[in-house]
C-alpha positions as CSV (number, residue, x, y, z in Angstrom):
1,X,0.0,0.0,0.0
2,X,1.7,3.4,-1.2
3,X,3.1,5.5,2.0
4,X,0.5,8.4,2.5
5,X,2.3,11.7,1.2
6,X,0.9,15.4,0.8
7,X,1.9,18.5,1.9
8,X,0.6,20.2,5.6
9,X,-1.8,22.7,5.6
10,X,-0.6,26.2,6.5
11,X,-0.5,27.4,10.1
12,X,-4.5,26.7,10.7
13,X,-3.1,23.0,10.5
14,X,0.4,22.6,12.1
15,X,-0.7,24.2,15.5
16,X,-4.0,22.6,15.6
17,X,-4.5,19.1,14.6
18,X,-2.6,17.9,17.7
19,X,-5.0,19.6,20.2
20,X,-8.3,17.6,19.9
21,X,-8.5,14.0,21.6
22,X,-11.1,11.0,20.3
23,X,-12.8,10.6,23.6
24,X,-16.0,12.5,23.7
25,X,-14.6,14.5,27.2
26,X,-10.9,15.0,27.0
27,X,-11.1,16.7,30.1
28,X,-12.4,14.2,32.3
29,X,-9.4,11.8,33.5
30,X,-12.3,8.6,34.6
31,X,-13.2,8.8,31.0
32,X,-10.1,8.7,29.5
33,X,-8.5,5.4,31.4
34,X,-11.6,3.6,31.2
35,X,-11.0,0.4,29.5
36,X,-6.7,0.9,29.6
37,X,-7.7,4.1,27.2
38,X,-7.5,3.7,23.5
39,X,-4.5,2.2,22.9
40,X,-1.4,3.5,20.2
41,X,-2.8,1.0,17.3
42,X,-7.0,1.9,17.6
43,X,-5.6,6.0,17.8
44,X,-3.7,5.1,14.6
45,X,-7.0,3.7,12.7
46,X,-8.9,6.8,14.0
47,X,-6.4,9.0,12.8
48,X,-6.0,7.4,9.3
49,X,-9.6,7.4,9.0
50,X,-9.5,11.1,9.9
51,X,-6.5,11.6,7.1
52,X,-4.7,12.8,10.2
53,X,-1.4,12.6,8.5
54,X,0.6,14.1,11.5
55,X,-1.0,12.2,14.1
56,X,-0.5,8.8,12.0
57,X,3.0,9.8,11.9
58,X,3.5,10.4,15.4
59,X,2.0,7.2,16.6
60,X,3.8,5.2,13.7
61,X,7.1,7.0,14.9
62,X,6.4,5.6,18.5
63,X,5.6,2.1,17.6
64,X,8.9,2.0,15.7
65,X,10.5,3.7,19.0
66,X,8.9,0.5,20.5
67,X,10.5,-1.6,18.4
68,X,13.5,-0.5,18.9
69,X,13.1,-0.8,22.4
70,X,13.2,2.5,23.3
71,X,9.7,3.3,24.8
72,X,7.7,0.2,26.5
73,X,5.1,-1.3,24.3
74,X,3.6,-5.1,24.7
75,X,4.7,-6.9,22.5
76,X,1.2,-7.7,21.0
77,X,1.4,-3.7,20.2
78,X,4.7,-4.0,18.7
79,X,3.6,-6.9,16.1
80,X,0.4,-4.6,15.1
81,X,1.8,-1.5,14.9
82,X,4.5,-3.4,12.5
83,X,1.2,-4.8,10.5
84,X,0.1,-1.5,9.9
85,X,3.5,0.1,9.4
86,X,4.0,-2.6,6.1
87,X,0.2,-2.4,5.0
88,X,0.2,1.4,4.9
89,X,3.6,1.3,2.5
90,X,2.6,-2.3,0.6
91,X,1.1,-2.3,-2.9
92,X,0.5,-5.5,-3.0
93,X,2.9,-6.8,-5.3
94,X,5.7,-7.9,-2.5
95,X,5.3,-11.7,-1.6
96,X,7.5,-11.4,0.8
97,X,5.7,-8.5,2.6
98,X,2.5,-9.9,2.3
99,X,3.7,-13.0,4.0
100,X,4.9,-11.1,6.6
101,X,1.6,-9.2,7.1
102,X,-0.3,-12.8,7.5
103,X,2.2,-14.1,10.2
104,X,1.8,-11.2,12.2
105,X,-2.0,-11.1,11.8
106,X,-1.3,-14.8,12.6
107,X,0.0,-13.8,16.0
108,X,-2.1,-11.6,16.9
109,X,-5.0,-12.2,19.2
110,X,-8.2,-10.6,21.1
111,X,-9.1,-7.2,20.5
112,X,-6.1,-6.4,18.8
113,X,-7.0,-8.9,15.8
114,X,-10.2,-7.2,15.7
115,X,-8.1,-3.6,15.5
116,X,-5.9,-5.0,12.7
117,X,-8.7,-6.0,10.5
118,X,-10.0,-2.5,10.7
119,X,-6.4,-0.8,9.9
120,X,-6.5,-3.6,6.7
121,X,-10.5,-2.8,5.6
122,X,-9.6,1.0,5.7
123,X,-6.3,0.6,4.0
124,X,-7.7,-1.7,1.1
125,X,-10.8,0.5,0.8
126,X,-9.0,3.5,0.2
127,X,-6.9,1.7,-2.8
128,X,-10.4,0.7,-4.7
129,X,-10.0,-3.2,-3.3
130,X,-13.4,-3.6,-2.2
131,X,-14.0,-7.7,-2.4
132,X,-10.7,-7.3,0.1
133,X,-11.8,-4.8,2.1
134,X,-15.4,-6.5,2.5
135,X,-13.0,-9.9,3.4
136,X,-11.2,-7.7,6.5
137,X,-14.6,-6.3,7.8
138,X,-16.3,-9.7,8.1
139,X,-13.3,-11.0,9.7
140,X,-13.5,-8.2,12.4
141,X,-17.0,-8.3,12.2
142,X,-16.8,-11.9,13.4
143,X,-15.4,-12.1,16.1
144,X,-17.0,-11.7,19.8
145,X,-13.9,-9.9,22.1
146,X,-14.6,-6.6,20.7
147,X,-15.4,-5.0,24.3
148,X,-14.0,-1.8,24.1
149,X,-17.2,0.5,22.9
150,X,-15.1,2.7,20.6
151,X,-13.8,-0.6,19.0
152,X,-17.4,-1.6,18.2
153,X,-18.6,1.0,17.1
154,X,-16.1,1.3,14.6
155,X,-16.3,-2.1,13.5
156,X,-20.3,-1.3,12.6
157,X,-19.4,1.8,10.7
158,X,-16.5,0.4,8.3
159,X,-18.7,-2.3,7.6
160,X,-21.4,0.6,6.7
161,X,-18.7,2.7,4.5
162,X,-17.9,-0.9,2.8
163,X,-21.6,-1.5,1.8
164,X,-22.4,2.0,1.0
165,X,-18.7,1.6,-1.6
166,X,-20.1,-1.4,-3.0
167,X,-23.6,-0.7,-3.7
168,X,-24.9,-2.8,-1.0
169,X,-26.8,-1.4,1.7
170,X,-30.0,-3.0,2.5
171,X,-33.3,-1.4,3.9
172,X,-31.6,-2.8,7.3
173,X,-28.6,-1.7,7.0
174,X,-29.7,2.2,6.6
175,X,-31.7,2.0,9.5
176,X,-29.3,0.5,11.5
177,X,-26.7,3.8,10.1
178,X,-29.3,6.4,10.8
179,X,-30.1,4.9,14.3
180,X,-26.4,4.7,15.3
181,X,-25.4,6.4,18.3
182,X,-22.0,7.1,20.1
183,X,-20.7,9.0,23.1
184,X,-17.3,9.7,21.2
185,X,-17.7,12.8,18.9
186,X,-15.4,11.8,16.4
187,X,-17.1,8.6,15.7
188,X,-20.9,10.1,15.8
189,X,-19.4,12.6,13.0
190,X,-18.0,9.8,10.8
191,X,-21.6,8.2,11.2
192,X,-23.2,11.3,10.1
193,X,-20.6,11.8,7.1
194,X,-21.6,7.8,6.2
195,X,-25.5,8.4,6.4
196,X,-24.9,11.6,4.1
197,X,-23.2,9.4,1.6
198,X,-26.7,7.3,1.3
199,X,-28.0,9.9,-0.7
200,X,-26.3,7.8,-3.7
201,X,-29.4,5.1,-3.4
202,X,-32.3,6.8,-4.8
203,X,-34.8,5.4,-2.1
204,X,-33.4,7.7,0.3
205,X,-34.5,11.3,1.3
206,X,-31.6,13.9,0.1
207,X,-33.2,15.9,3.4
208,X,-32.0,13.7,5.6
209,X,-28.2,13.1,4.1
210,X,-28.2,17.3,4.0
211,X,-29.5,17.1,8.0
212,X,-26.5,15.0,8.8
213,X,-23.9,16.2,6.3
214,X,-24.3,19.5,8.6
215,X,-23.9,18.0,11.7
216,X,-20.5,16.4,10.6
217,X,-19.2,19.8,9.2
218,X,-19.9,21.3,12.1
219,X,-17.9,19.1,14.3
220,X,-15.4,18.4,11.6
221,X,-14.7,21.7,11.5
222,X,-14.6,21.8,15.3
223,X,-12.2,19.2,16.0
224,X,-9.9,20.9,13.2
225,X,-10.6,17.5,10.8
226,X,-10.2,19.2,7.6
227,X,-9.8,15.8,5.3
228,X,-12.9,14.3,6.6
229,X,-14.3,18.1,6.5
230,X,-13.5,18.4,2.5
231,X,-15.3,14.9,2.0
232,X,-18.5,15.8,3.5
233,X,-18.4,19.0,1.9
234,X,-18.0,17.0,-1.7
235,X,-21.3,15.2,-0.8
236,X,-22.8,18.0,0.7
237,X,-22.6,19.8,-2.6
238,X,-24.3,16.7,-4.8
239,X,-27.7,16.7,-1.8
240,X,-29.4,19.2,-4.3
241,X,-28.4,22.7,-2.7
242,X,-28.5,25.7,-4.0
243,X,-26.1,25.6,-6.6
244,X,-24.1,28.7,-5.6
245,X,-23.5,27.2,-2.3
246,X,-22.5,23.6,-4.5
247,X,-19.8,25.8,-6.0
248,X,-18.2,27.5,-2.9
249,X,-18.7,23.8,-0.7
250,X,-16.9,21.9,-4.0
251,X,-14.1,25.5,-4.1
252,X,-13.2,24.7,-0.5
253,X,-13.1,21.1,-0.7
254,X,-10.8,21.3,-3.6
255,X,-8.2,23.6,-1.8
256,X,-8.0,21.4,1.4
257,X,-7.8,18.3,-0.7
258,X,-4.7,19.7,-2.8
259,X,-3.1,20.9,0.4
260,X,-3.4,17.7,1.7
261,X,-1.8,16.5,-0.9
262,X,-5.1,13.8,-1.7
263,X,-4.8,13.4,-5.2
264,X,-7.4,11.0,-5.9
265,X,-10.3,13.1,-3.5
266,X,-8.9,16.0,-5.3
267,X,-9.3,14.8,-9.1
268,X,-12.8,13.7,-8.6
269,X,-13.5,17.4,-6.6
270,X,-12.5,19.1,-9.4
271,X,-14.9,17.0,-12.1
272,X,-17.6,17.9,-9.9
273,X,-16.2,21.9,-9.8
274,X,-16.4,21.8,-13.7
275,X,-20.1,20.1,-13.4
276,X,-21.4,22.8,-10.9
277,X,-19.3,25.7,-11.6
278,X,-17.8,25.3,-15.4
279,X,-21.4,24.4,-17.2
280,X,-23.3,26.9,-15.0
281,X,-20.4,30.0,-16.1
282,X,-20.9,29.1,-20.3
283,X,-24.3,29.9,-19.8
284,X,-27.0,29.8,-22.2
285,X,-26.3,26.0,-22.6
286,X,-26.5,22.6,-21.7
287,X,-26.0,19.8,-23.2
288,X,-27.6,20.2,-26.7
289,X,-30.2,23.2,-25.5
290,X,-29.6,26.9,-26.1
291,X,-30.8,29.9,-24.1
292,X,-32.2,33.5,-23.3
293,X,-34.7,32.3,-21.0
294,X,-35.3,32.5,-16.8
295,X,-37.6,29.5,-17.5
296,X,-35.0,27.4,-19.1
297,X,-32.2,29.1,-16.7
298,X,-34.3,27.3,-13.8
299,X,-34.8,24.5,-16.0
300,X,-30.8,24.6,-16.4
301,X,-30.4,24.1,-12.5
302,X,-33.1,21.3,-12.6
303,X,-30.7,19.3,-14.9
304,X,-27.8,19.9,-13.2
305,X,-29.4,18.6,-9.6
306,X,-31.0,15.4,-11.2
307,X,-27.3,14.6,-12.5
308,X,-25.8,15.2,-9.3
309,X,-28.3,11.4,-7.8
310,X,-29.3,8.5,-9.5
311,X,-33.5,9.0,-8.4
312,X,-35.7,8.0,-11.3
313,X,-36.5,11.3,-13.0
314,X,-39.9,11.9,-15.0
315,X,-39.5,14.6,-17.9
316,X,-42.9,16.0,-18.9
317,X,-43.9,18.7,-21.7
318,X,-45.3,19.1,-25.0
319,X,-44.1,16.9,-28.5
320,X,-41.0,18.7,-29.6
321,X,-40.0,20.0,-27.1
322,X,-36.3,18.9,-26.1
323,X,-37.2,15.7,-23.6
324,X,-34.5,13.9,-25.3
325,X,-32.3,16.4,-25.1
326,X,-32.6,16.9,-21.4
327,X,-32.5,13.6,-20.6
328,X,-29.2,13.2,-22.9
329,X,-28.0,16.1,-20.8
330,X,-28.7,14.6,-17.2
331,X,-26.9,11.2,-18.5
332,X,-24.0,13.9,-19.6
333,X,-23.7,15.7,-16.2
334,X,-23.7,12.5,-14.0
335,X,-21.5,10.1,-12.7
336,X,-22.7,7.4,-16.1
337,X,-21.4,9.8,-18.8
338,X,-19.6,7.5,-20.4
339,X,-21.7,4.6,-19.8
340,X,-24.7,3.4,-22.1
341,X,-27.6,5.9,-22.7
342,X,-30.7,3.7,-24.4
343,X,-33.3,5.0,-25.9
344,X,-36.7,3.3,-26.0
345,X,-39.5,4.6,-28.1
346,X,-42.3,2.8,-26.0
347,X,-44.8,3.5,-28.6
348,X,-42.7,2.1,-31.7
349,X,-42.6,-1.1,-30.2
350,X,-45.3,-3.5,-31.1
351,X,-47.2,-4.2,-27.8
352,X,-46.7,-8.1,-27.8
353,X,-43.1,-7.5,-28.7
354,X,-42.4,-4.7,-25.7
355,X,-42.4,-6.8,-22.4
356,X,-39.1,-8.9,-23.8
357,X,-37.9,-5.8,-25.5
358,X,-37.6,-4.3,-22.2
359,X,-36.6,-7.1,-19.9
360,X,-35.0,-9.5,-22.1
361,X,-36.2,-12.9,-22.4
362,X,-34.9,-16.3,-22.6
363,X,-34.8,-19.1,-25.2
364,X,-38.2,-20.7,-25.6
365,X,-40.4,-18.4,-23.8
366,X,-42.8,-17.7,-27.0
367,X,-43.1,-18.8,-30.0
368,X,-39.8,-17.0,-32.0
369,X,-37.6,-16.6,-28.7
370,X,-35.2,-19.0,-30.8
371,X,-32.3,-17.3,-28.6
372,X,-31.8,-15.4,-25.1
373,X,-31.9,-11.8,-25.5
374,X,-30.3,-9.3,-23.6
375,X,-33.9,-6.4,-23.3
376,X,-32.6,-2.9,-23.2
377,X,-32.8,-2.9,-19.5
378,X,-29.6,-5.3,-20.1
379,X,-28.1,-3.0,-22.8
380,X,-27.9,0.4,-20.0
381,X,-26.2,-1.8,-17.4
382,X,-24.1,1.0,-15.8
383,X,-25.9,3.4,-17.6
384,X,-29.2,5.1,-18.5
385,X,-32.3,3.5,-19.9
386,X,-34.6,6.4,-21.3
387,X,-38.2,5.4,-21.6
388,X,-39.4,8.0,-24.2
389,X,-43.2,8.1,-24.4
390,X,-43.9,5.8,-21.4
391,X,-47.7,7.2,-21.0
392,X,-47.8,4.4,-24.5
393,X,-47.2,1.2,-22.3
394,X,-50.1,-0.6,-21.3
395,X,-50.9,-1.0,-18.0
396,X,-49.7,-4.7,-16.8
397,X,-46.6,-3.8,-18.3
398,X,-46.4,-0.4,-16.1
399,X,-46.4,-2.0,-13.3
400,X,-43.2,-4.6,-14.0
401,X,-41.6,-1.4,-13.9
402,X,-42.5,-0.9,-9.9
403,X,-39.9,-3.4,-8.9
404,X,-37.3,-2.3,-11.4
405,X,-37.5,1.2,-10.3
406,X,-38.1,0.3,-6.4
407,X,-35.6,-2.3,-6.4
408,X,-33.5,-2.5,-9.7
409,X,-34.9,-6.1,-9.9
410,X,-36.5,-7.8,-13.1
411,X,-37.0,-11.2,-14.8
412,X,-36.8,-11.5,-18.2
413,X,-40.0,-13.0,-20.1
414,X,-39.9,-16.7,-19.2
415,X,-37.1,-16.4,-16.6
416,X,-37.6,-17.5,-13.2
417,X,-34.1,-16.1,-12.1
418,X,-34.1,-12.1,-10.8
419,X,-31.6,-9.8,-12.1
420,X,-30.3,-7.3,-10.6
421,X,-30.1,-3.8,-13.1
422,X,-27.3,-1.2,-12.5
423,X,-29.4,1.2,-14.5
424,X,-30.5,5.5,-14.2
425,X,-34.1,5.4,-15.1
426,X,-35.4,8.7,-16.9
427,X,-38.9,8.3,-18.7
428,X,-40.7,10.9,-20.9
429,X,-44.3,11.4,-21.9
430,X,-46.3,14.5,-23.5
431,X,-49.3,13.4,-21.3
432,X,-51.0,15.5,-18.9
433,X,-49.8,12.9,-16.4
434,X,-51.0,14.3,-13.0
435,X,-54.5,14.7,-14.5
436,X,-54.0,11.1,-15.6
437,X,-52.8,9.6,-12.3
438,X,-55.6,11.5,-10.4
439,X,-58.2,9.6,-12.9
440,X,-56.3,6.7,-12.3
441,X,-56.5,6.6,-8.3
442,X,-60.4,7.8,-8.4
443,X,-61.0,4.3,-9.8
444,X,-61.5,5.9,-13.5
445,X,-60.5,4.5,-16.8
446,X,-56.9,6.0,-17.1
447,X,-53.8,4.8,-19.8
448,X,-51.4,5.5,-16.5
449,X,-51.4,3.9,-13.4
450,X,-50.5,6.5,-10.3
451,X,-48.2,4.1,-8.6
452,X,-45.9,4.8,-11.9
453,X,-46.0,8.2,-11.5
454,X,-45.7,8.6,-7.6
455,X,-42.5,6.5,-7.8
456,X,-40.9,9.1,-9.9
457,X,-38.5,10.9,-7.4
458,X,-37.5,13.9,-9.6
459,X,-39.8,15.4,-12.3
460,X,-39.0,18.1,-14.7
461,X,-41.4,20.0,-16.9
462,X,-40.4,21.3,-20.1
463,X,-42.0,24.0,-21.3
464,X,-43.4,25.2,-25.0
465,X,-41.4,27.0,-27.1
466,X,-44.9,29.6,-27.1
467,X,-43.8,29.6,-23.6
468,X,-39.9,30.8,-23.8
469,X,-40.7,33.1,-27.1
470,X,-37.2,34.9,-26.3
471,X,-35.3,31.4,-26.8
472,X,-36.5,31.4,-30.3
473,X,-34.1,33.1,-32.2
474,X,-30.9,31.9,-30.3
475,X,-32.1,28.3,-31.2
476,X,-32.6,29.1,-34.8
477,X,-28.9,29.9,-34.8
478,X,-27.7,26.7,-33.2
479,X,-29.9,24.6,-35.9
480,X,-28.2,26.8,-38.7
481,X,-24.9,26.0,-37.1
482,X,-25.8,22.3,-36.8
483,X,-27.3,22.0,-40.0
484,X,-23.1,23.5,-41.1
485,X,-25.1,26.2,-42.3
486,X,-23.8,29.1,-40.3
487,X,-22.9,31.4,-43.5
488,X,-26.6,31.8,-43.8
489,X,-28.5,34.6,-42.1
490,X,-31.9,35.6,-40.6
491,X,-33.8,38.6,-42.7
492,X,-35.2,41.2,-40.4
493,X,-38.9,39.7,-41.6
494,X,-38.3,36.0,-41.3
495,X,-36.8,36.9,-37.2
496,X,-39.8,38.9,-37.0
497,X,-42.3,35.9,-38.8
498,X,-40.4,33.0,-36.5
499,X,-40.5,34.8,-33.5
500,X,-44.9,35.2,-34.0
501,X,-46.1,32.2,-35.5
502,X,-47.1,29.3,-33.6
503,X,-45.5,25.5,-33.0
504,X,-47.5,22.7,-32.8
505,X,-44.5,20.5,-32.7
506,X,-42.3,23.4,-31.0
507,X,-38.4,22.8,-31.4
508,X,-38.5,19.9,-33.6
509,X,-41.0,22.3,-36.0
510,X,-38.5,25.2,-36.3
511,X,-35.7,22.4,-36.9
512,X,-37.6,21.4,-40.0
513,X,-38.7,25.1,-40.7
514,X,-35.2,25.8,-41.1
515,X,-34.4,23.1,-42.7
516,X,-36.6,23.8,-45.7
517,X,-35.7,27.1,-45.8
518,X,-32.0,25.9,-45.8
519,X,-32.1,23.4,-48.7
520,X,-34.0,26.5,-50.9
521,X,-30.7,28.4,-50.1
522,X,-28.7,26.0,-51.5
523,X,-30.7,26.0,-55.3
524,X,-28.6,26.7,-57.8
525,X,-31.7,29.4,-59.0
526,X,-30.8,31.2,-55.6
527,X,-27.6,32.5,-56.8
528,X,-25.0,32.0,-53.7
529,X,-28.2,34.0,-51.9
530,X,-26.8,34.0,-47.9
531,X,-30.4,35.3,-46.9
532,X,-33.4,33.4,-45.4
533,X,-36.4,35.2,-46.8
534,X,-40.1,34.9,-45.0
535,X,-41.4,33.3,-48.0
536,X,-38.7,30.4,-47.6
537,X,-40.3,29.6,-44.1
538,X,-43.9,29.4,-44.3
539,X,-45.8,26.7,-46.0
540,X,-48.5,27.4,-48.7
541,X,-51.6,28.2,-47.0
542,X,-50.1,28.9,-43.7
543,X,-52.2,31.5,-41.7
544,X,-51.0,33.9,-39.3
545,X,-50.7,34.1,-36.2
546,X,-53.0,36.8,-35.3
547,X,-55.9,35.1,-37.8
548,X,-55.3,31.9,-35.7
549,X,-57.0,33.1,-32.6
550,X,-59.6,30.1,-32.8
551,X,-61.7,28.0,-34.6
552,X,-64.9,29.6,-36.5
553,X,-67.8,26.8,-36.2
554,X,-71.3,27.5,-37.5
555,X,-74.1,26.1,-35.9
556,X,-77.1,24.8,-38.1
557,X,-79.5,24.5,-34.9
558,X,-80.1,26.2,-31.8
559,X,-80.7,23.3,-29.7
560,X,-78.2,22.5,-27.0
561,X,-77.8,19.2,-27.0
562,X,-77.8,18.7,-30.8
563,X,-75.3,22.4,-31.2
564,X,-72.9,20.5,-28.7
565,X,-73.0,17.9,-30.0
566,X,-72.3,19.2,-34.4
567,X,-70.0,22.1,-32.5
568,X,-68.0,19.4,-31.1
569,X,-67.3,17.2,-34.1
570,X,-66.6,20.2,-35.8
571,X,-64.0,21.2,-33.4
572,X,-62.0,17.7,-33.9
573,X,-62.4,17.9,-37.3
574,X,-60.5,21.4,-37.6
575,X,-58.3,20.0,-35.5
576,X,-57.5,16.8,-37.3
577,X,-57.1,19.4,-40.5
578,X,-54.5,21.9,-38.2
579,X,-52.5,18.5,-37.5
580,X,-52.5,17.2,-40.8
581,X,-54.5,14.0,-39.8
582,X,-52.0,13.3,-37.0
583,X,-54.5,12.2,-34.4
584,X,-51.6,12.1,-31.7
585,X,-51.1,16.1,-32.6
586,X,-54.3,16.9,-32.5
587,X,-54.9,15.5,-29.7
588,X,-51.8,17.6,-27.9
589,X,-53.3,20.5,-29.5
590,X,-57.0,19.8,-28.1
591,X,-55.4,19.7,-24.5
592,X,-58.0,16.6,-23.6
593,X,-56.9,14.0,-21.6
594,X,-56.2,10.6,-24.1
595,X,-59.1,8.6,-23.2
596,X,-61.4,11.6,-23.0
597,X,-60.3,12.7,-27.0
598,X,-60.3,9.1,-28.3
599,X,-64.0,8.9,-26.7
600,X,-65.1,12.0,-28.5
601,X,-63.3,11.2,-31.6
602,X,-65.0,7.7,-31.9
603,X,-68.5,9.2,-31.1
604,X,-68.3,11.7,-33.6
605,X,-67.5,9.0,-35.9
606,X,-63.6,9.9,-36.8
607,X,-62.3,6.6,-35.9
608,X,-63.3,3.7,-35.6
C-alpha cells in the first residue's frame, strides 16, 4: 500500500491538529483510562480514517521507537503496529511482505486482531480493493472480544462505509446507520458523514443526508478535521443545494484536498467543480439546449441537480420540445457519462413484442424466442435506460416497472431467475400525467397507473417554445450551425415571422422550418443568396398568427344538446385538418386527456 504523502496545511493546520482527543470529554481523566484508554494501534486507525497525517505519523514514529526498544510497548502492540506500518507502504505486489503481514495477523490475538482487520479494511478501501476490504470487515465483524465500545462502534461503521462503496446497503442496513449512536464525537461525526453518503441510493431522502452532512461539518470543523471536512463538503454539494452554495462547498473542498496532498479526492473534486461551476459559467447551454430564457435558466439548475443522484427522474412537456435532449444532458452531467444511454420509443414497439424488448427474455419463452436476448434494461447496465413516451405502455406492463425502479430487480420474459439492473431510469411522456394519475387513483379509466408516476423521485417539466418566445431566435442559430449552415442569415422579416407564428411541434417544427428554408438556399436558382427570406419559411396556405385566434364553427341548430354535439365534431375535425391527420397532434393540441379525446373522436364517428 503506497506511503501516505501530501503537503501540511498552513499554520491553521500545524498548530491545531494535535489539540483535539477521540474521547468524547478530554477533560475528564475517569473517561479517559476507562478500559486501559485507546490504545497506540486503535488511535492510529482513528487517525487514518480522519486523514490525520501528522497524528498517524506520530504514533507510527512511536511504535517503531517500540520496536526499537526505546519506549515500553507489549509486544502484541509492537507486532500490530509493525502490521500496519507494512500495510500502509505495501502495494500488494511484495510476496515477501504480504507473508509477513499474515504471520503477524497470525499472531495476533483478542481485541487487537479485531483492530488489525480495521487498519486492513480501511487501507484496502481506500486503494479501490473492495472484495478485500469487504474480506477484512467480516473478519472483524466476526469475532466476539470486541469489548471496548469505541472498538465496536467502529467495526459497525467500516462495515457501513464498505456497503455503501459497494452498492450494498439494505433497507436494514440504513436503518441501523441512521439509528447509530455514540458517546465519542469523532465517531458520531463519521456516522453522520456515512448516512450523508446514502443519498447515492435513490430510495433515500436527500433531506436527511443534508440534516446530517451539517452535523458532521460542524464538528469536523470543530475538532480541526479538515480531510474528513473536505469529504462531507464534496457530498454535501451533490444533496441538491443551492447551486451557488454547490460551488463555494466543492471550491473549498478542492483547496483542502490539494493541500493535503489527496490526489485521488482531489481529481474527482475538481470534475464535480467543472459540473457545478464550469457548465453553469458558459451559460445559455447545456448539453444540446440553447438559451435566453429565466424559464430554461431554472430548468438549467433542474438538470444539473437530477445529474448530481441516481433518483428515477420523469421529464414531462409538449411533442417537440427537447425531452430527449434533457434527458441526454442529465446522462451527460452525471456520474454514467460514459456509460450506455438507451433510448426506447415505447410506442414504436409493437405491444406483444415490448415486455421482452424491455426485460429481455430467454430461449423458448414464446413462440420465436429462438435465442436469449439481452432487453434494453440489459443493454444500459451501468448506464441510463430512457423510456421516451412511457404514457404508451399498457398498464400490466407499467407496473413490471415498480420493482425495477423500487428495487432494480427484473425477470426477463420466461425467466424465473431475478436480475439485478445497475441502471439510471429517466422516462418521458407529453401526457398530462398528474390529470391522468388522479383519474387513475379515483377508480376511473386512465392509460397511467399513479403508482408509476408517484414513484418518480424527480420530475421536470419542459416548457413550450410559445412559452420561452425569447429562446427562439438563439435556437434558430444553433440549428443553422448544426445544419453546417452558419454562413446563412436571418432577414429582419423572417426573425420577425419565427418569432410570431405558432408550434405545434415546438423545437423539432422550427428544426424542420429551417431546414426547408435551408435546402431553398442551397438552389442553384438562388444565386450564392446567404439570406433566409419569409417566404422560404412558411408553407402554402399557412395563416397567421394573429388570424389563428380560434376555430370559426357555425351552428345549423339552436338546440343545446344537438349544437354540442355538431359544434364538437366540428372542433375535432379542424383539428385533425391543423394536424395534418396526425391524431396524436391533434390530440396535444385539443389539451384533452387521451381517453377523453379518443371517446369524443369515436362518437363523432372519426375513428373507428
Amino acid at each position: 500500500m503506497a506511503r501516505l504523502t501530501g503537503k501540511l496545511l498552513n499554520n491553521q493546520n500545524k498548530d491545531n491538529q494535535n489539540n483535539y482527543n477521540y474521547q468524547n470529554n478530554p477533560n475528564n481523566e475517569n473517561n479517559q483510562n476507562k478500559d486501559k484508554l485507546l490504545n497506540l494501534p486503535l488511535n492510529l486507525v482513528l487517525a487514518l480514517i480522519s486523514g490525520d497525517e501528522i497524528k498517524s505519523r506520530n504514533i507510527l514514529s512511536l511504535g517503531q521507537a517500540g520496536q526499537a526498544g526505546q519506549i515500553d510497548i507489549e509486544a502484541q502492540e509492537k507486532k500490530l503496529l509493525e502490521l500496519i506500518v507494512l500495510s500502509w507502504e505495501n502495494l500488494g505486489d511484495d510476496k515477501a511482505i504480504n507473508e509477513r503481514i499474515a504471520h503477524l495477523l497470525s499472531e495476533i490475538t483478542g481485541r487487537k486482531k479485531v483492530i488489525a482487520y480495521l487498519a486492513l479494511t480501511h487501507m484496502t478501501l481506500k486503494l479501490g480493493n473492495k472484495d478485500l476490504a469487504r474480506q477484512y470487515i467480516n473478519a472483524a465483524t466476526l469475532r466476539d472480544d470486541n469489548v471496548n465500545k469505541d472498538l465496536t462502534d467502529l467495526v459497525k461503521l467500516l462495515s457501513f462505509n464498505v456497503d455503501i462503496e459497494i452498492g450494498g446497503c439494505t433497507k436494514v442496513n440504513i436503518d441501523n446507520l441512521i439509528d447509530f449512536k455514540s458517546s465519542n464525537i469523532l465517531i458520531q461525526a463519521y456516522a453522520n458523514y456515512l448516512i450523508g453518503c446514502l443519498r447515492r441510493y435513490s430510495s433515500f431522502s436527500e433531506k436527511v443526508s443534508q440534516q446530517h452532512l451539517a452535523l458532521a461539518i460542524e464538528t469536523f470543523t470543530e475538532l480541526k478535521i479538515v480531510y474528513l471536512l473536505a469529504l462531507s463538503q464534496i457530498e454535501l454539494a451533490q444533496c441538491g443545494i443551492d447551486l451557488d452554495q454547490s460551488r463555494r462547498l466543492l471550491a473549498n473542498a478542492n483547496g483542502v484536498l490539494e493541500s493535503l496532498g489527496k490526489r485521488r479526492e482531489a481529481s474527482y473534486c475538481r470534475l464535480l467543480e467543472h459540473r457545478f461551476t464550469d457548465v453553469i459559467r458558459e451559460g445559455f447551454r447545456i448539453g444540446q439546449l440553447v438559451y435566453v430564457s429565466d424559464v430554461m435558466a431554472q430548468l438549467k439548475e433542474e438538470i444539473l441537480r437530477a445529474s448530481s443522484c441516481d433518483y428515477p427522474v420523469l421529464i414531462t412537456g409538449p411533442s417537440g420540445a427537447g425531452k430527449e435532449p434533457i434527458a441526454h444532458a442529465i446522462q451527460q452531467y452525471s456520474d454514467r457519462a460514459k456509460k450506455p444511454f438507451v433510448i426506447v420509443n415505447c410506442r414504436a414497439i409493437a405491444e406483444n413484442l415490448i415486455d421482452s424488448e424491455i426485460f429481455g427474455c430467454v430461449k423458448g419463452a414464446f413462440t420465436g424466442a429462438d435465442k436469449d436476448k439481452l432487453g434494453y434494461v440489459g443493454a444500459s447496465e451501468g448506464g441510463t435506460l430512457f423510456l421516451d413516451e412511457i404514457a404508451e405502455l399498457k398498464r400490466d406492463l407499467q407496473a413490471k416497472l415498480f420493482r425495477l425502479i423500487d428495487n432494480l430487480e427484473y425477470n426477463p420474459v420466461g425467466s424465473a431467475i431475478t436480475k439485478k439492473a445497475n441502471v439510471r431510469i429517466i422516462a418521458a411522456t407529453n401526457q398530462r400525467v398528474e390529470e391522468l394519475a388522479e383519474l387513475d387513483r379515483k377508480g376511473i379509466e386512465s392509460p397511467i397507473r399513479h403508482e408509476l408516476i408517484n414513484r418518480f423521485t424527480l420530475s421536470i417539466k419542459v416548457p413550450a417554445l410559445s412559452e420561452r418566445r425569447e429562446d427562439i431566435l438563439p435556437i434558430a442559430q444553433e440549428i443553422l450551425r448544426r445544419e453546417n449552415a452558419s454562413d446563412l442569415s436571418l432577414a429582419k422579416e423572417a426573425k420577425e415571422y419565427l418569432e410570431s407564428r405558432m408550434y405545434s411541434s415546438n423545437v423539432r417544427e422550427l428544426r424542420d422550418l429551417l431546414r426547408k428554408a435551408i435546402t431553398i438556399t442551397r438552389q442553384p436558382k438562388q444565386q450564392g443568396s446567404k439570406l433566409i427570406s419569409k417566404e422560404m419559411l412558411k408553407g402554402e396556405g399557412e395563416q397567421e398568427l394573429a388570424n389563428r385566434e380560434g376555430f370559426n364553427v357555425f351552428c345549423p341548430t339552436y338546440q343545446y344538446k344537438d349544437a354540442m354535439e355538431f359544434m364538437g365534431r366540428e372542433l375535432l375535425v379542424n383539428l385533425l385538418k391543423e394536424s395534418g391527420s396526425d391524431t396524436q397532434l391533434a390530440m396535444e393540441l385539443s389539451g384533452l386527456p387521451k381517453s377523453t379525446f379518443y371517446r369524443l373522436m369515436k362518437t363523432s364517428g372519426l375513428i373507428k
